[in-house]
C-alpha positions as CSV (number, residue, x, y, z in Angstrom):
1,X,8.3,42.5,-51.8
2,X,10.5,42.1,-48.9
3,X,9.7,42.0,-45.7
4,X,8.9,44.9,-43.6
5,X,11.0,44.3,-40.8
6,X,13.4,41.8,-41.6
7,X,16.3,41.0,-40.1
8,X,19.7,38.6,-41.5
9,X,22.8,37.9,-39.2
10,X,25.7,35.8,-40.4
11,X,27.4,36.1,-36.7
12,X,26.9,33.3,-33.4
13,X,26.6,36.5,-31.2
14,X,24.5,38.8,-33.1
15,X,20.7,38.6,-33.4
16,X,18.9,38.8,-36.9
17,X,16.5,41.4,-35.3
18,X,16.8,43.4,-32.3
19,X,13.5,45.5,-30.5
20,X,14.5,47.3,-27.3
21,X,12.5,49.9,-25.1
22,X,15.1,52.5,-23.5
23,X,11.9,54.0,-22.0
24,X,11.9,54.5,-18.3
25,X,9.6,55.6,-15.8
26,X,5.6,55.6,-16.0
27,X,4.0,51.9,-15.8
28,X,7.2,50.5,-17.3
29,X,5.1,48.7,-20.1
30,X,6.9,49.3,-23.1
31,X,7.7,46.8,-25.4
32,X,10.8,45.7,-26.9
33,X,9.2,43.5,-30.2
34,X,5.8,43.7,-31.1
35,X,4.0,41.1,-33.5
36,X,0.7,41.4,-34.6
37,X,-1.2,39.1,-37.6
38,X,-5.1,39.1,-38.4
39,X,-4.7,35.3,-39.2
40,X,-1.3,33.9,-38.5
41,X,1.4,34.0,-35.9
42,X,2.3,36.9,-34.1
43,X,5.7,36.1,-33.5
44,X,7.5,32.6,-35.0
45,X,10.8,31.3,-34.4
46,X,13.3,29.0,-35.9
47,X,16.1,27.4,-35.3
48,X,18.7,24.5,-36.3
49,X,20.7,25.1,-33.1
50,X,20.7,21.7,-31.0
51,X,21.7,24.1,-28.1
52,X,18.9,27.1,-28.3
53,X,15.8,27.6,-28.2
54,X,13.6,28.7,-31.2
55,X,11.7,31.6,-29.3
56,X,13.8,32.4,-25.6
57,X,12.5,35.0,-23.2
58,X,15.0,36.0,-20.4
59,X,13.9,38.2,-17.4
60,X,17.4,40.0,-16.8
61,X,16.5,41.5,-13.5
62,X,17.1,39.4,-11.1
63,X,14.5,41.0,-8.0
64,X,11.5,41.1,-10.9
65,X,8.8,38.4,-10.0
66,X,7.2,38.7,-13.8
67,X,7.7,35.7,-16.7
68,X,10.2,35.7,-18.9
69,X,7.9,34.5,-21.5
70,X,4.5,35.3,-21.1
71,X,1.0,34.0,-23.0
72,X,-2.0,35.2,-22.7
73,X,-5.4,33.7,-24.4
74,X,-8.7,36.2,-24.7
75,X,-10.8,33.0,-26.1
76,X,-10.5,29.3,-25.3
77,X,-7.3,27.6,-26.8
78,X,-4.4,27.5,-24.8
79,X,-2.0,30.6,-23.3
80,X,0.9,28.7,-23.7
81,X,1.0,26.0,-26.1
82,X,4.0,23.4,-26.6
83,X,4.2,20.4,-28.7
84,X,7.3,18.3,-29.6
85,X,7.2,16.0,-32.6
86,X,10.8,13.7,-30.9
87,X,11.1,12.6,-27.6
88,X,11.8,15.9,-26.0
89,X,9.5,17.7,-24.1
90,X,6.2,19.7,-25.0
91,X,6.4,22.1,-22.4
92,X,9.5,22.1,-20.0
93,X,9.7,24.5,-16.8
94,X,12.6,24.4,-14.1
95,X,13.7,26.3,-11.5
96,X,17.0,26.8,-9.6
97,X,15.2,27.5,-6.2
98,X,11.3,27.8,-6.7
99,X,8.4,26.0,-8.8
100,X,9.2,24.2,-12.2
101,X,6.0,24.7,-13.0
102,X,3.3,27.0,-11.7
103,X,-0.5,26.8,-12.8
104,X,-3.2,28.1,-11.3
105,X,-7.4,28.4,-12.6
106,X,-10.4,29.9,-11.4
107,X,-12.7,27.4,-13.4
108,X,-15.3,25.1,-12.1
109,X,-14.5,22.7,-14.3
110,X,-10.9,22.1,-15.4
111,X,-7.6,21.5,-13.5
112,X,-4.6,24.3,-12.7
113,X,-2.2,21.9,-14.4
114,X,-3.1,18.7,-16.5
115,X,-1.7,15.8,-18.1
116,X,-2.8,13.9,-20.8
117,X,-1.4,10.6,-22.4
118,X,-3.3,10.1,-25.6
119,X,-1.1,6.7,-26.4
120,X,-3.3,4.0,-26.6
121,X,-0.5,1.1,-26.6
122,X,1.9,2.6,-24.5
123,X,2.4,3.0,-20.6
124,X,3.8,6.9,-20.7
125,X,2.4,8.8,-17.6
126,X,-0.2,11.8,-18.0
127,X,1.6,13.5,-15.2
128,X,4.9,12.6,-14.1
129,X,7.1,13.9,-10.7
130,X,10.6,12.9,-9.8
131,X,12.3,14.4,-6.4
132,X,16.4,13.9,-6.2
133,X,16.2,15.1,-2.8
134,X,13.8,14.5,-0.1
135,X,10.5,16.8,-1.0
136,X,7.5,14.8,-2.8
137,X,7.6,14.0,-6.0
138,X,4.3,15.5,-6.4
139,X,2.1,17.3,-3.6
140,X,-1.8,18.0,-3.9
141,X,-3.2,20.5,-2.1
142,X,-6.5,21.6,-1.9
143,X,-8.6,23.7,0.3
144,X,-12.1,22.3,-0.1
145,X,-11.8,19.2,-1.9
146,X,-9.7,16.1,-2.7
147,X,-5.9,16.8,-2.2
148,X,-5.2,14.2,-4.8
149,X,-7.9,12.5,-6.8
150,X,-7.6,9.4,-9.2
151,X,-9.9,7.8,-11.5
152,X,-9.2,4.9,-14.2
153,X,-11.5,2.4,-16.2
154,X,-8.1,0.2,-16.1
155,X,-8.7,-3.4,-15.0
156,X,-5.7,-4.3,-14.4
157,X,-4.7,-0.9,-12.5
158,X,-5.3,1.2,-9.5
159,X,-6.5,4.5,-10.0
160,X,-4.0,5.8,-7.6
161,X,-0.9,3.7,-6.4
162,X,2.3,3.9,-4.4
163,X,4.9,1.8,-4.7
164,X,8.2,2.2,-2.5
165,X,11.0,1.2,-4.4
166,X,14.0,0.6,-1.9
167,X,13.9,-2.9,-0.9
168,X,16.0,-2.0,2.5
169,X,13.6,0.8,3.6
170,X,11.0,0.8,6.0
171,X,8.5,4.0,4.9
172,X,5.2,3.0,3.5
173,X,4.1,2.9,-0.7
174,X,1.2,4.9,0.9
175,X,0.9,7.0,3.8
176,X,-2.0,8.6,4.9
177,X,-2.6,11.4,8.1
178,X,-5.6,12.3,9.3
179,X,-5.3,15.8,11.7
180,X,-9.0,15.8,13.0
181,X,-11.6,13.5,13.5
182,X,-11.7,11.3,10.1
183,X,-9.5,7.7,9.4
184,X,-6.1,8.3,8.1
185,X,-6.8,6.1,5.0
186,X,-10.3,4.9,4.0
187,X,-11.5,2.8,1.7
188,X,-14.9,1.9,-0.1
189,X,-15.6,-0.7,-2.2
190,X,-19.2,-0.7,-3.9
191,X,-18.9,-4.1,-5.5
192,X,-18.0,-7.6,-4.2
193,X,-14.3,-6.6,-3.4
194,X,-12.4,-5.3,-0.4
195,X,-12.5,-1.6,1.1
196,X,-9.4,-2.1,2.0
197,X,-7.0,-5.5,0.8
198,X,-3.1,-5.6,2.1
199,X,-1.2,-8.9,1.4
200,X,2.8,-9.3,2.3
201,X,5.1,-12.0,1.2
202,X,6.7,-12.7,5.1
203,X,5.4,-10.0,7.4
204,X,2.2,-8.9,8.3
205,X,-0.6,-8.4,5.7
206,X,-2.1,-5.4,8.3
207,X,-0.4,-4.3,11.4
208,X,-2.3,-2.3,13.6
209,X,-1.2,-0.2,16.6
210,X,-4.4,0.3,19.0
211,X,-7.8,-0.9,18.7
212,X,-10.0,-2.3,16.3
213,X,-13.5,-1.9,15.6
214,X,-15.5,-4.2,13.2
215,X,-19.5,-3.9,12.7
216,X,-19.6,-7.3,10.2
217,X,-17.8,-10.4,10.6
218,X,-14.3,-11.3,11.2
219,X,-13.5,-14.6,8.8
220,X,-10.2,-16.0,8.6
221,X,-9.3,-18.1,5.6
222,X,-7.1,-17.7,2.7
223,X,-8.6,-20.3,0.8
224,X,-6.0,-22.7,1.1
225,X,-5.3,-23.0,4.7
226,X,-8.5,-22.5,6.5
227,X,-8.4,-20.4,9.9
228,X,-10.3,-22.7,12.4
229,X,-9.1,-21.7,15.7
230,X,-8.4,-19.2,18.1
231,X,-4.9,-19.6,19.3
232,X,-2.8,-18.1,22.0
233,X,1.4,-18.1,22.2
234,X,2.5,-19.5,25.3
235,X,6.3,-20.1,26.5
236,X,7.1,-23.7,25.9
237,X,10.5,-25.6,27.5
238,X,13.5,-25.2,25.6
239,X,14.1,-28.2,25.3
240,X,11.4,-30.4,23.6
241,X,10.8,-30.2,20.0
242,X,6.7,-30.1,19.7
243,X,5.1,-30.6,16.3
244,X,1.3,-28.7,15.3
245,X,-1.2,-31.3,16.8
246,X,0.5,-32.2,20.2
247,X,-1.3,-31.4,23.2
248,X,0.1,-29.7,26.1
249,X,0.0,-29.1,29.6
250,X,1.1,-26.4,31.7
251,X,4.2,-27.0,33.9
252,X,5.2,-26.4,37.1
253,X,7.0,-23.1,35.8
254,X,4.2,-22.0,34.1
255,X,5.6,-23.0,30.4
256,X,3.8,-25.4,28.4
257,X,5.2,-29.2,27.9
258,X,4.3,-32.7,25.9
259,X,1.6,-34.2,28.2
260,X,2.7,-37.3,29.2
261,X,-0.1,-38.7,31.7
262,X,-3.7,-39.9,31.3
263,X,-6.4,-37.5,32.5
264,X,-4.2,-34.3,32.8
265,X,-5.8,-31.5,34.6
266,X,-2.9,-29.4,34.0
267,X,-4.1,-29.8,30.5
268,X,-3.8,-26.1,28.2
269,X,-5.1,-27.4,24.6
270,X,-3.3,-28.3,21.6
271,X,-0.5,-27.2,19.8
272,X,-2.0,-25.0,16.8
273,X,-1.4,-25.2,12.9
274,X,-1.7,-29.1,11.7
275,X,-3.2,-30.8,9.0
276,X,-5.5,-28.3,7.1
277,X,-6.5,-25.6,10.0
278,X,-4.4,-22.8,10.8
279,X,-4.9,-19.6,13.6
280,X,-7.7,-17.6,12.7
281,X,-6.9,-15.4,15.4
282,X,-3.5,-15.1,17.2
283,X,-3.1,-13.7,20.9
284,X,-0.3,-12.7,23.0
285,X,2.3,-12.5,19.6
286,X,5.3,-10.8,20.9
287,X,8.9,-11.1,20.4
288,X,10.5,-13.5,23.1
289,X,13.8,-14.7,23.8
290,X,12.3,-18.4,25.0
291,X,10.6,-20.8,22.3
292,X,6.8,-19.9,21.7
293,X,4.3,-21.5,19.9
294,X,0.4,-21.1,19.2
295,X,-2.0,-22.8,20.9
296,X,-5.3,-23.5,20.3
297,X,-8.0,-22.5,23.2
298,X,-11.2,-22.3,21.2
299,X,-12.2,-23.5,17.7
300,X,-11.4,-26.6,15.4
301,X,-7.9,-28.3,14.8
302,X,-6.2,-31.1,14.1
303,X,-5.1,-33.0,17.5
304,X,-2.6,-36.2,17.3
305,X,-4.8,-39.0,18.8
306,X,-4.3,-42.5,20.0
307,X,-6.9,-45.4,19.1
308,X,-4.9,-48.3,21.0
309,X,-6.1,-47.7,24.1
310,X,-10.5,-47.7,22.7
311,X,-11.3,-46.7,19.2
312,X,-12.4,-42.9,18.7
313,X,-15.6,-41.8,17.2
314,X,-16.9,-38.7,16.1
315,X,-18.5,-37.0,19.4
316,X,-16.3,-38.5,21.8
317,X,-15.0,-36.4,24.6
318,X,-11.2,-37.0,24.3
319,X,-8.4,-36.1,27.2
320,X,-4.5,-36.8,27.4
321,X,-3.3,-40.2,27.6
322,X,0.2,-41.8,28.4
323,X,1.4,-41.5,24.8
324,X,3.5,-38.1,24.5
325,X,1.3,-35.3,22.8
326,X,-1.5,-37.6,22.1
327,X,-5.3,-37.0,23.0
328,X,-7.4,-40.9,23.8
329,X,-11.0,-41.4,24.3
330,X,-11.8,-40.4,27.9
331,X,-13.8,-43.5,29.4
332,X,-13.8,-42.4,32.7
333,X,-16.3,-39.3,33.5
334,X,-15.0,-38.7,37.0
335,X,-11.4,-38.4,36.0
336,X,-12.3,-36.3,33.2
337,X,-13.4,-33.9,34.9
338,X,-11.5,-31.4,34.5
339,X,-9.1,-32.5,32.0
340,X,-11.2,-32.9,29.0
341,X,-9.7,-31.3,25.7
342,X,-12.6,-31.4,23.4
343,X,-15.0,-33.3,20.6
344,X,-14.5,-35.7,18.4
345,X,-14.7,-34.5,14.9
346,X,-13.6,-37.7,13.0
347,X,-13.5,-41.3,13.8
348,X,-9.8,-42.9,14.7
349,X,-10.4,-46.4,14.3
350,X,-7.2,-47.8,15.5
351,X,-3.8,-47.0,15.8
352,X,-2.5,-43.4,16.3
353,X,-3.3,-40.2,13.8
354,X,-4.1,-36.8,13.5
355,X,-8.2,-35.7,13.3
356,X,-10.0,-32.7,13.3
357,X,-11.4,-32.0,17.1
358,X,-14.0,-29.1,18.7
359,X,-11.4,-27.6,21.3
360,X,-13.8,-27.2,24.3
361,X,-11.6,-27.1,27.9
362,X,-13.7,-28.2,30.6
C-alpha cells in the first residue's frame, strides 16, 4: 500500500511535498506539515545533497523572534537532538548579528548548554568558543553562582586554563576583576601545592602593584639558587666593572664604589648574587639610566676575602681591607668600629677567595 501522503519531485526547485497554512488571523498557530507516529518519527528527512540540509526550517519573516526549527520534549530525552557520524558537526547554530547558540534551564541540576567529549584517547574539547573579532570567545554569567566553573581528575591538566597566544602582546592568559570587596583572582590549594604558582622565563614570576599582605612565611629559594639575603639596588660609578661578592662603600656622590682602604666606615655591604646565594628579597628595583646593582644589607652571601693579611676563621668579624672589593679579618676593635661588614661563615686559610658571611653592619 502506498503511502498516504507521499510526495516524488524530479526537479532542483520543486519540493516532493508541500504543507502550507493560508490561514490568517486568530493565534496565528496553524500548521503547514503535520507528522504524527505512535512509535517512530514524526517527521524524517533525507538527503544526498552535499549543499542542504536533510530537515531545514526557515523563519521568512524577518521582525518574527520565534525558531525556525523548533523541538519540544514532554519527557526526559532531548528537544533537539543532533548527531553526526563524519567530522561535521552534531548540532551547529550561527547568527549574522545575535547568539549562535541560545540555551537556557530552570533545573537544579543540569547546565543551559553542555558539552560532552566522550573520546577517551583523544584531546577534542567538550565545549569549544572561537571569537574573529574582539568579544570573548566564551562569557559565563551567572547571577548567584560561579560565572565559570571547572573541574578535571586530569593530572597532567588544569581544570580551567588561559593561555594567550600572541607572543608580541601584553594582555594576560587570565584576567580576573573583582568590583566589591573580594580578591580579583584567588586560589586554594588543599594539599601540599601552591594557592597560587606563577613562573616566567625572563620577567617577573608575580608583579604586584600595591601592597602585600602575608599571614605565613616568606621563603625564597628555587632549589637551585638559594635566596640568602636581603638586597637593595643602589647607583654604582659608571665606570668600574664590579663582580657578585665585592664589597662596597658609599662615595662622595652618594653612588656605591670598589672599597679600596682598610677599616672603611663609608662601608655599604657587599655586592649581592655570588657563589650559591642569590636575593631573597630585592628593594628599590627601578628602571635607571646609571649602572645599578644589588646589594646585600641583611642575610647570608658570598663576600671575596683576603687571608694574606691573617688567616680567617669562621666567627671572625671581617671589614675592608686595601685589596679592591675584598673583606680581611678585622684585628683592630677600635678601628672597626664602625666599619665592620659581618661574620665569618667559613674559614679562609690563606690566600684570597670567596666564603659565605653573616652580613651584620655595625
Amino acid at each position: 500500500m502506498a503511502n498516504p501522503y507521499e510526495g516524488d519531485s524530479i526537479t532542483t526547485t520543486q519540493a516532493g511535498l508541500t504543507g502550507r497554512n493560508t490561514a490568517s488571523g486568530g493565534n496565528g498557530n496553524g500548521i503547514g506539515v503535520l507528522g504524527k507516529s505512535a512509535n517512530g518519527e514524526g517527521v524524517h528527512g533525507e538527503t544526498d545533497s552535499t549543499q542542504f540540509a536533510a530537515v531545514a526550517g526557515i523563519e521568512l519573516n524577518a521582525k518574527s523572534n520565534i525558531a525556525a526549527v523548533y523541538g519540544e520534549q514532554r519527557g526526559n530525552g532531548p528537544g533537539v537532538y543532533g548527531i553526526a557520524k563524519g567530522q561535521g558537526h552534531g548540532v551547529f547554530g550561527g547568527s549574522a548579528t545575535g547568539e549562535g547558540v541560545h540555551g537556557e534551564t530552570n533545573s537544579t541540576q543540569y547546565a543551559a548548554v553542555a558539552g560532552i567529549n566522550l573520546n577517551l584517547s583523544g584531546a577534542g574539547a567538550g565545549v569549544y568558543g572561537q571569537s574573529l573579532a574582539k568579544g570573548p570567545a566564551v562569557i559565563g554569567h551567572s547571577d548567584d553562582g560561579e560565572g565559570v566553573h571547572g573541574e578535571t581528575y586530569s593530572s597532567q591538566f588544569a581544570a580551567v586554563a588561559g593561555i594567550q597566544l600572541n607572543t608580541s602582546g601584553t594582555i594576560a592568559a587570565v584576567y580576573g576583576e573583582q568590583r566589591g570587596n573580594g580578591p580579583g583572582v584567588y586560589g586554594i590549594a588543599k594539599g601540599s601545592g601552591a594557592g597560587v604558582f606563577g613562573t616566567s622565563a625572563s620577567g617577573y614570576a608575580g608583579h604586584f602593584e600595591g601592597n602585600v599582605f602575608a599571614t605565613g612565611t616568606v621563603i625564597a629559594n628555587d632549589h637551585v639558587c638559594a635566596g640568602g639575603d636581603c638586597a637593595e639596588d643602589f647607583d654604582v660609578v659608571a665606570s668600574e666593572q664590579i663582580e657578585p661578592g665585592s664589597v662596597m662603600v658609599i662615595d662622595e656622590d652618594g653612588c656605591l664604589k670598589e672599597s679600596r682602604e682598610a677599616y672603611d666606615k663609608r662601608v655599604a655591604g657587599v655586592v649581592s648574587g655570588g657563589g650559591d646565594y642569590k636575593p631573597g628579597i630585592l628593594l628599590d628595583k627601578k628602571p635607571s639610566a646609571t649602572n645599578r646593582l644589588p646589594v646585600a644589607l641583611v642575610g647570608k652571601v658570598y663576600c671575596k676575602a683576603d687571608a694574606g693579611y691573617t688567616p680567617i676563621e669562621v666567627g671572625d668579624l671581617l671589614t675592608t681591607s686595601a685589596t679592591a672589593g675584598h673583606a680581611m679579618k678585622a684585628l683592630d676593635p677600635l678601628n672597626a668600629f664602625g666599619a665592620v661588614i659581618g661574620k665569618a661563615l667559613r674559614p679562609l686559610k690563606a690566600g684570597r677567595g670567596l666564603i659565605p658571611i653573616l652580613v651584620a653592619l655595625q
